[in-house]
C-alpha positions as CSV (number, residue, x, y, z in Angstrom):
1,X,5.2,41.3,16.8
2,X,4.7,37.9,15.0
3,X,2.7,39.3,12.2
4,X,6.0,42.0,11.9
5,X,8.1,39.0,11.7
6,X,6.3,37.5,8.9
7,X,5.9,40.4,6.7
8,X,9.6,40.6,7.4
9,X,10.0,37.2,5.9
10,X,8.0,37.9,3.1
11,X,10.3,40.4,2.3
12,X,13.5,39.0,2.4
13,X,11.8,35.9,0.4
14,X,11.6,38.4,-2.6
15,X,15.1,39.9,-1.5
16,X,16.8,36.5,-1.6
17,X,15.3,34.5,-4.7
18,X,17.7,32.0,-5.0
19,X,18.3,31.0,-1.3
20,X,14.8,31.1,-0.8
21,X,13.9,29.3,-3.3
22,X,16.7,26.4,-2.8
23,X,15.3,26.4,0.7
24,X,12.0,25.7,-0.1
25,X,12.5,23.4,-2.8
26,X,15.3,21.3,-0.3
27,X,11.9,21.2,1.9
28,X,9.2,20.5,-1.0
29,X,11.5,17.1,-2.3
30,X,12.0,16.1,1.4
31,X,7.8,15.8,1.7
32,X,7.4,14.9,-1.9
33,X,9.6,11.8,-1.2
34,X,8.0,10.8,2.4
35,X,4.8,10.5,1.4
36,X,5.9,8.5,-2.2
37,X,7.1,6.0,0.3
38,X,4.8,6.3,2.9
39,X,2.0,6.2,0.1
40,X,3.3,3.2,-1.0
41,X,3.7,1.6,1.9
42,X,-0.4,2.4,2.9
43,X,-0.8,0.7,-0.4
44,X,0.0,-2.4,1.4
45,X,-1.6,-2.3,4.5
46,X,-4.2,0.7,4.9
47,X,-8.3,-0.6,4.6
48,X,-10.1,0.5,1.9
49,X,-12.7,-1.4,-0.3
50,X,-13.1,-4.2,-1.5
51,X,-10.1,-5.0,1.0
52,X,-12.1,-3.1,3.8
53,X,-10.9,-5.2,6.7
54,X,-6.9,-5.9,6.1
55,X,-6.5,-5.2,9.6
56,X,-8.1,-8.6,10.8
57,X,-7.5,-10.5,7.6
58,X,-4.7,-13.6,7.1
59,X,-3.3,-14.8,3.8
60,X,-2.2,-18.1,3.3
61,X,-0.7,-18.3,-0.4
62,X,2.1,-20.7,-0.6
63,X,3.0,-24.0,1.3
64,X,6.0,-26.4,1.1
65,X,5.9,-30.1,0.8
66,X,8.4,-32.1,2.7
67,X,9.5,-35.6,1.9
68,X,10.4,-37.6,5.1
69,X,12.2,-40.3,3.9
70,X,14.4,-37.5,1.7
71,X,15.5,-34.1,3.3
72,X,16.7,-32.8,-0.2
73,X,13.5,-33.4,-1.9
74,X,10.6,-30.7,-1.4
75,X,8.1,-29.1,-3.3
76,X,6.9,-25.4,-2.9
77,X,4.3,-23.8,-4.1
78,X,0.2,-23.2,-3.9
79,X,-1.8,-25.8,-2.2
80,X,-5.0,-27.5,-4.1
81,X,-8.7,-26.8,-3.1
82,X,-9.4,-30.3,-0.9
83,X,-6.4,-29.6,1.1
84,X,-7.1,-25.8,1.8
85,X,-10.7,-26.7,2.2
86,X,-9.3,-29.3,4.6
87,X,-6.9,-27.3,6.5
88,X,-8.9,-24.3,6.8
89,X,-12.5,-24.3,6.0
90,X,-13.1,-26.1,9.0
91,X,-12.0,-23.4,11.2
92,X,-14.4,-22.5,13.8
93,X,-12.2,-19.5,15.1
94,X,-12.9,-16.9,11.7
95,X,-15.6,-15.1,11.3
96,X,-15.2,-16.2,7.4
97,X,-13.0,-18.5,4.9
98,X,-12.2,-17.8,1.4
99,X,-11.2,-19.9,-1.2
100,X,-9.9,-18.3,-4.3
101,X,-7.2,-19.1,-7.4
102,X,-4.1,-18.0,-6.5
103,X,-3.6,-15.8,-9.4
104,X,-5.9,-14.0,-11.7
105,X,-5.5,-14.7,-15.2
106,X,-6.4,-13.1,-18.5
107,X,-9.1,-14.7,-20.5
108,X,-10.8,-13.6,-23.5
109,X,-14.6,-12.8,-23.1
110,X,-17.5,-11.6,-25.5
111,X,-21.1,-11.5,-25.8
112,X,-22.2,-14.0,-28.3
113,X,-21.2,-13.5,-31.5
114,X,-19.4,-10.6,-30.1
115,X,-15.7,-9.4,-30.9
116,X,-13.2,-10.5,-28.1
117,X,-11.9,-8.6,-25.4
118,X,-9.4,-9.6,-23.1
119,X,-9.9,-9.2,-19.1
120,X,-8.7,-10.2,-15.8
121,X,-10.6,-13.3,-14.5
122,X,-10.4,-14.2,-10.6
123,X,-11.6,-17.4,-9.7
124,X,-13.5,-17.8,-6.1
125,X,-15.8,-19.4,-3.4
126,X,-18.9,-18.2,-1.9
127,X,-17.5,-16.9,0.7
128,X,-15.2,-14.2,-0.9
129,X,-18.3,-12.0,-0.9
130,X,-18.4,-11.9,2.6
131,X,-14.3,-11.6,3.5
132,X,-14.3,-8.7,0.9
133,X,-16.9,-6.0,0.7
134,X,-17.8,-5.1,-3.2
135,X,-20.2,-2.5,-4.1
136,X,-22.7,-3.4,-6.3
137,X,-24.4,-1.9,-8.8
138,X,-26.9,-4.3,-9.8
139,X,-27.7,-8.0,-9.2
140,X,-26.4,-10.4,-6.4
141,X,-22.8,-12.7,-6.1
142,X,-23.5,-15.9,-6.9
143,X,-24.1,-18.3,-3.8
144,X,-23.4,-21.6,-1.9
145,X,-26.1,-23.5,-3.6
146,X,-24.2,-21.6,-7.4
147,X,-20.5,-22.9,-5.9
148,X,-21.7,-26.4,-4.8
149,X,-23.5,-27.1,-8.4
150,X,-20.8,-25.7,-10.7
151,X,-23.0,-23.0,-11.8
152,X,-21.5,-20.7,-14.7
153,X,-22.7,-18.0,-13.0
154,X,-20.1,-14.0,-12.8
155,X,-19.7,-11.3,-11.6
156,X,-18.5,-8.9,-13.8
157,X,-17.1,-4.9,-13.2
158,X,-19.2,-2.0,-14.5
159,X,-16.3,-1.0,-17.0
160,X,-16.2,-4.9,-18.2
161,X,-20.1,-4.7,-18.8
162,X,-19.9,-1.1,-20.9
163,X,-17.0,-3.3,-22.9
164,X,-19.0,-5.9,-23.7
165,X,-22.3,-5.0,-23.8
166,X,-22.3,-1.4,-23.8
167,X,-24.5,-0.4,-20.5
168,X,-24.1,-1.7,-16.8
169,X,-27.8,-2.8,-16.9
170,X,-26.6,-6.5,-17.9
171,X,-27.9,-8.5,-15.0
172,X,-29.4,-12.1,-16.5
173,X,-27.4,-12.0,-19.8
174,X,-25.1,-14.3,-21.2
175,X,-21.6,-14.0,-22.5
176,X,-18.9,-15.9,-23.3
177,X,-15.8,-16.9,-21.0
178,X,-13.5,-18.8,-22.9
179,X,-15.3,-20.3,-25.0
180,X,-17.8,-21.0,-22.1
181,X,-21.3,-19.2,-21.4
182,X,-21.5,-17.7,-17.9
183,X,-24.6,-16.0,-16.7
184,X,-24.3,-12.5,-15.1
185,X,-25.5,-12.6,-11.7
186,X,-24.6,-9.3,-10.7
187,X,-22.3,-6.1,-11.4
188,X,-19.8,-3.8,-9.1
189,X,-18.5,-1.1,-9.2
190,X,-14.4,-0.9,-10.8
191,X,-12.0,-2.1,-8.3
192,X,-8.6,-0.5,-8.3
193,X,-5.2,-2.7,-8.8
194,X,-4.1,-1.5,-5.6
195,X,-6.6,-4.4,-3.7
196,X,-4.3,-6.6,-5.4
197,X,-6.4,-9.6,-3.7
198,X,-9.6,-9.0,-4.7
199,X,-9.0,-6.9,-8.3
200,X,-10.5,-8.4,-11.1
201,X,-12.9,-7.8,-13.8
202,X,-14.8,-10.7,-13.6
203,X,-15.3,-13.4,-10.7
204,X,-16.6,-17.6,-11.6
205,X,-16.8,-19.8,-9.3
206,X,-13.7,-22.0,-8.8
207,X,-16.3,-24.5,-9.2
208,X,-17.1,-24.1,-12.5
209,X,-13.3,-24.5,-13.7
210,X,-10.8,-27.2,-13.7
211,X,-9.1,-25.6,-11.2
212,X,-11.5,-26.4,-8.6
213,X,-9.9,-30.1,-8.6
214,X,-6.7,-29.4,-10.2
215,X,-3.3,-30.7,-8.3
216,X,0.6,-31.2,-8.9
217,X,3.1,-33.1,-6.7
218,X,2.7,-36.3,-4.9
219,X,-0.9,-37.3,-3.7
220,X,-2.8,-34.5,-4.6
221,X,-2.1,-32.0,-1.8
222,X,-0.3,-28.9,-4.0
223,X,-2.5,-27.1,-6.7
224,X,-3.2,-23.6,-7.6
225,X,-5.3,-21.6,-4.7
226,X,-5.1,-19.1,-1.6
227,X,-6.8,-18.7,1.3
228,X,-8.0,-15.4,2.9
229,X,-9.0,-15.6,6.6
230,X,-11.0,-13.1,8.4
231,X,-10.6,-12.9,11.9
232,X,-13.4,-11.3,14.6
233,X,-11.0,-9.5,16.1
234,X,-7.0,-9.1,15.7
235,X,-6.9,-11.2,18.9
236,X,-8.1,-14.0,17.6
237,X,-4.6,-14.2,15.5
238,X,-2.8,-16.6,17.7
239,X,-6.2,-18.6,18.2
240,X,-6.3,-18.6,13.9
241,X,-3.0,-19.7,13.7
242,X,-3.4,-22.7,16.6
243,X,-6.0,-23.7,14.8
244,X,-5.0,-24.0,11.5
245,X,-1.5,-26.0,12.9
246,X,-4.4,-28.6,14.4
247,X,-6.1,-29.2,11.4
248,X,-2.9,-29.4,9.5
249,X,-2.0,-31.9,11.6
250,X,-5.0,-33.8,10.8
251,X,-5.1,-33.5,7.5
252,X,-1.3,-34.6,6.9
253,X,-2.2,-37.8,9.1
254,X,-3.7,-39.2,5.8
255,X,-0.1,-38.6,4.2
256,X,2.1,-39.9,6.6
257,X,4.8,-39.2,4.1
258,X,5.0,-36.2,3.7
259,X,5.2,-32.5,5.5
260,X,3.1,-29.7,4.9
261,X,5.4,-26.7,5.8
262,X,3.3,-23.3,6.4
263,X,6.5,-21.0,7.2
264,X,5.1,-18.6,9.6
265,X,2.0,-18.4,7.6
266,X,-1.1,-17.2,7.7
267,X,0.4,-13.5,7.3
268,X,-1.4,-10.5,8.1
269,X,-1.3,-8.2,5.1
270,X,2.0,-5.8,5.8
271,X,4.1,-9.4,6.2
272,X,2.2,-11.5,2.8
273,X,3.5,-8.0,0.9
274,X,6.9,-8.8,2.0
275,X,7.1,-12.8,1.2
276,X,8.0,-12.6,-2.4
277,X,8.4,-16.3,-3.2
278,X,7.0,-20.0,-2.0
279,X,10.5,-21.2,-0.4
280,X,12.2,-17.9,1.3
281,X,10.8,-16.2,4.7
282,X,9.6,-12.4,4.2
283,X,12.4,-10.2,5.0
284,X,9.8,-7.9,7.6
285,X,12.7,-6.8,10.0
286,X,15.2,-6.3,6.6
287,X,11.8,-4.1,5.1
288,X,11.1,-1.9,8.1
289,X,15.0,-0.6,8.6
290,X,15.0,-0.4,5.2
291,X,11.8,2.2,5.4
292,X,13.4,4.0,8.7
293,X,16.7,4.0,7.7
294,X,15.3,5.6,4.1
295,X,13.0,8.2,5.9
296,X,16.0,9.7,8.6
297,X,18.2,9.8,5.7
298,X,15.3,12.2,3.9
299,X,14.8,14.2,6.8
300,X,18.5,14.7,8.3
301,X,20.1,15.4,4.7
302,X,18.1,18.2,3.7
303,X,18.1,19.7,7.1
304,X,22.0,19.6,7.7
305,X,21.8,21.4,4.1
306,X,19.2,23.8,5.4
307,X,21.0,24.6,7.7
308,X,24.0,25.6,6.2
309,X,21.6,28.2,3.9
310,X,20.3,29.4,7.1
311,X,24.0,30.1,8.7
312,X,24.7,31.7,4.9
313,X,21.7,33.8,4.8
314,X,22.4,34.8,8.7
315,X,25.8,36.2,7.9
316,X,24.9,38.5,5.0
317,X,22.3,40.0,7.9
318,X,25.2,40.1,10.6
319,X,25.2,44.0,11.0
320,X,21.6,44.0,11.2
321,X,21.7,41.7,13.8
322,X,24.4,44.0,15.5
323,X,22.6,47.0,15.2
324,X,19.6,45.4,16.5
325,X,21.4,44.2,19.6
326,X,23.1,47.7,20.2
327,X,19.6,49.3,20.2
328,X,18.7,46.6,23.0
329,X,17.0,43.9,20.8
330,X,17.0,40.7,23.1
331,X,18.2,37.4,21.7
332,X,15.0,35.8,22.3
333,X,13.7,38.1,20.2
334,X,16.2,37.6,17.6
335,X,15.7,34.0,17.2
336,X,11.8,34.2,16.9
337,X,12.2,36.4,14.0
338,X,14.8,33.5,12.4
339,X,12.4,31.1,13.1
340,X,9.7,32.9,11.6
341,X,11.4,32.9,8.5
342,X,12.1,29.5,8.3
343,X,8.4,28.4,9.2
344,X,7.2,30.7,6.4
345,X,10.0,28.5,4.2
346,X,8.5,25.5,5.9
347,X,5.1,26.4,4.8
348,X,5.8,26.7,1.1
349,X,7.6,23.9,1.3
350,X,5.2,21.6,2.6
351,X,2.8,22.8,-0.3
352,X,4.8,22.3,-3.1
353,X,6.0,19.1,-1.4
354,X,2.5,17.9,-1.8
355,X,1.7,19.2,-4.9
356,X,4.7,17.2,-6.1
357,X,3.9,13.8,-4.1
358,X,0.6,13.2,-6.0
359,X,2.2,14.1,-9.4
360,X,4.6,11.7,-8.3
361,X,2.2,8.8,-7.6
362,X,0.4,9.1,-10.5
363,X,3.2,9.2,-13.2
364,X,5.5,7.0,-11.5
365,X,2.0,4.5,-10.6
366,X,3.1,1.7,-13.0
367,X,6.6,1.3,-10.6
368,X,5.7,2.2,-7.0
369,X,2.1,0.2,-7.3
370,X,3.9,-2.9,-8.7
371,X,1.7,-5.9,-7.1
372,X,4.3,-8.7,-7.7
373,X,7.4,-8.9,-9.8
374,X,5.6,-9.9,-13.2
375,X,3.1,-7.2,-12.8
376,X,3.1,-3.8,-14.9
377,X,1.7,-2.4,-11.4
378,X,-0.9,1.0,-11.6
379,X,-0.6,2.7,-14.2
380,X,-4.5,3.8,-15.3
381,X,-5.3,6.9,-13.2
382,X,-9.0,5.6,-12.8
383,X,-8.1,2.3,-11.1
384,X,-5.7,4.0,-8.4
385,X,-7.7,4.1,-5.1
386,X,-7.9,8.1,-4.4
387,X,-9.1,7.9,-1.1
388,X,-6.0,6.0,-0.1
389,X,-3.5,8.6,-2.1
390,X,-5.6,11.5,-0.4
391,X,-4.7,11.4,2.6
392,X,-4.0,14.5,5.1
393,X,-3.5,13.0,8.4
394,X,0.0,11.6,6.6
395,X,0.9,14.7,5.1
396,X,0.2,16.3,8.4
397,X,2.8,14.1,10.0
398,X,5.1,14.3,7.3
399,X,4.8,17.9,7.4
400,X,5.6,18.4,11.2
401,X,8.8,15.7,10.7
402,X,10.4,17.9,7.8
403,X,8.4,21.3,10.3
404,X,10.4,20.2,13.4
405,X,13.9,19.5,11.5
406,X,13.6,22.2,9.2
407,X,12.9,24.2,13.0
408,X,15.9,22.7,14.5
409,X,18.5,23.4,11.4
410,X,17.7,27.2,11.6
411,X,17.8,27.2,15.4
412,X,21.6,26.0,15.4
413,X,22.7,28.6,13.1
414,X,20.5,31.4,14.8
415,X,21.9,30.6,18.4
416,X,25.1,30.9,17.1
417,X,24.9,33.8,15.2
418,X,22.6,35.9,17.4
419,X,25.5,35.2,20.2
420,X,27.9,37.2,18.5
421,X,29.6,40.4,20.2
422,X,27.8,43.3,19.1
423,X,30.8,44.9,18.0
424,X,31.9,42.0,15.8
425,X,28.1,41.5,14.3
426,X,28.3,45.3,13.4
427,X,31.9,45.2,11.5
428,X,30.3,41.5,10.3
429,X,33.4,39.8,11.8
């Protein structure tokens, strides 16, 4: 009986084009937009490598300093490298500490004698290789012994090495870093922009910079790095955070002068994607209504207008209906041939919906992958992280949301119509 019902539907999809077709579509944009925002959303806090552990990872990025002795004066902003080292790399709690620059920046690099070519630089600690997990290709990350000495030592992305040198087999050579010689130590694989922590093209060692001892403000405690903590465990959150109040305390007992404010920080990763600036709280309870209140309003519109097609395309069907009730048709049976319909509608809808949520996140990458408010976001298909776009537990659940609404908005209008006096149905009264 089911498989009569669907080659029913299968008719009356070629019967009634546009109908059909403005119900599948209503379904397809309803998906398409779901997963846009629940793609982007995974962006932010979903694993994937070099970023393989942002579920037990913290992010300390910005800190504000307090003047006792004057409430209106503060500064806000990065902290330097003595006082994260201070207030953090003594932690005992963390399986590992990272120190890194707080932004990457563009320099100019070139083999010697080589024409210049322009790519993003992240400066970082020993550590980082163990907080974030790289995939290499060749060589090693430079080490405690390389950080400690200043070494000009890099690590540099397999795309960077074809640019400069022309092969990935560039392990031991030399090239130029503003103006400054850095060895290769070892190559990795491309990262994508989406691990907006970690992406680079080529990692030094803050060491080997001025911005391993550079500082603004009063006494030396602001500068120009952040601080990626990862935990054992998630449970060890309140534990990290105890901690890290302790050895602020400490720290700021050598500047009785002044406050070192963390606001609420570390932040695990979903919370440091929502705190857009030094001075103002993240607006986490403001972003998640935002994302429920957006995703009811995708689901509920286009099934109110669904079912309004439904009731339309139920009416011009009335006499059948009648005629199939005079001849002793049950109204159980009447609704599971509506419903077949509509999960045949449902299907096609789902499938074009996905088709048209990966077009989506790869034309529109350069806006919905924007990392910060200065950046041009995602917008080279090879960078984007397809294993995180490619997901089909989401569109599973996104499917059975717009499934189950798109159920209920042609079981309304099938109740009521398959109610109807036969009499009535028959003269389509």
């Amino acid at each position: 009986m089911i498989r009569l019902y669907f080659k029913q539907a299968f008719k009356l999809l070629g019967e009634n084009k546009l109908l059909s077709s403005i119900s599948i579509i209503g379904t397809a944009l309803a998906i398409a937009m779901i997963m846009v925002i629940v793609i982007t959303l995974r962006s932010t806090i979903a694993p994937f490598a070099p970023e393989s552990h942002r579920d037990r990872m913290l992010i300390f990025r910005y800190a504000g300093l307090q003047n006792k002795s004057n409430a209106n004066w503060q500064s806000n902003g990065p902290v330097g490298y003595n006082t994260a080292k201070a207030c953090f790399k003594e932690m005992t709690v963390p399986e590992a500490v990272s120190i890194t620059s707080a932004f990457q920046e563009t320099m100019l690099a070139a083999k010697p004698a080589g024409e210049m070519e322009s790519c993003s630089v992240l400066q970082t600690d020993d550590a980082f290789w163990k907080v974030f997990e790289f995939d290499f290709v060749s060589g090693k990350p430079y080490d405690n012994a390389d950080f400690d000495a200043g070494a000009a030592k890099a690590v540099i992305s397999e795309d960077m090495a074809r640019r400069l040198f022309g092969t990935s087999e560039v392990v031991g050579k030399t090239f130029l870093l503003n103006h400054t010689a850095y060895l290769i130590s070892g190559v990795v694989h491309p990262v994508s922009k989406l691990a907006r922590y970690a992406y680079a093209q080529v990692w030094i060692p803050l060491s080997s910079t001025d911005a391993f001892t550079a500082t603004w403000g009063d006494e030396g405690i602001m500068g120009m790095v952040a601080v990626f903590i990862l935990a054992k465990s998630e449970k060890d959150f309140p534990a990290i955070h105890n901690e890290a109040d302790r050895l602020r305390a400490v720290y700021m007992a050598g500047h009785p002068n002044f406050d070192l404010l963390y606001r609420g920080q570390p932040d695990t990763y979903f919370v440091a994607a929502q705190r857009h600036s030094a001075n103002n709280p993240p607006a986490v309870k403001q972003a998640v209504r935002q994302y429920i209140l957006t995703l009811l309003v995708l689901l509920i519109v286009p099934a109110v207008n669904l079912s309004g097609l439904t009731l339309s395309r139920m009416r011009k069907r009335l006499s059948e209906i009648g005629v199939r009730k005079a001849f002793g048709a049950p109204r159980r049976e009447l609704m599971m041939q509506v419903l077949s319909e509509n999960m045949l509608y449902s299907l096609f809808g789902g499938v074009l919906g996905l088709i048209l949520s990966y077009i989506a996140a790869f034309l529109l990458g350069g806006m919905l992958f924007s990392v910060d408010f200065m950046s041009n976001g995602v917008s080279d298909l090879r960078t984007m992280c397809v294993d995180l776009l490619f997901d089909p537990v989401v569109f599973l659940l996104a499917f059975l949301a717009c499934f189950l609404l798109n159920l209920l908005s042609a079981a309304i209008p099938a109740w009521r119509i398959t109610r109807t006096n036969i009499v009535d149905a028959i003269n389509e009264r």
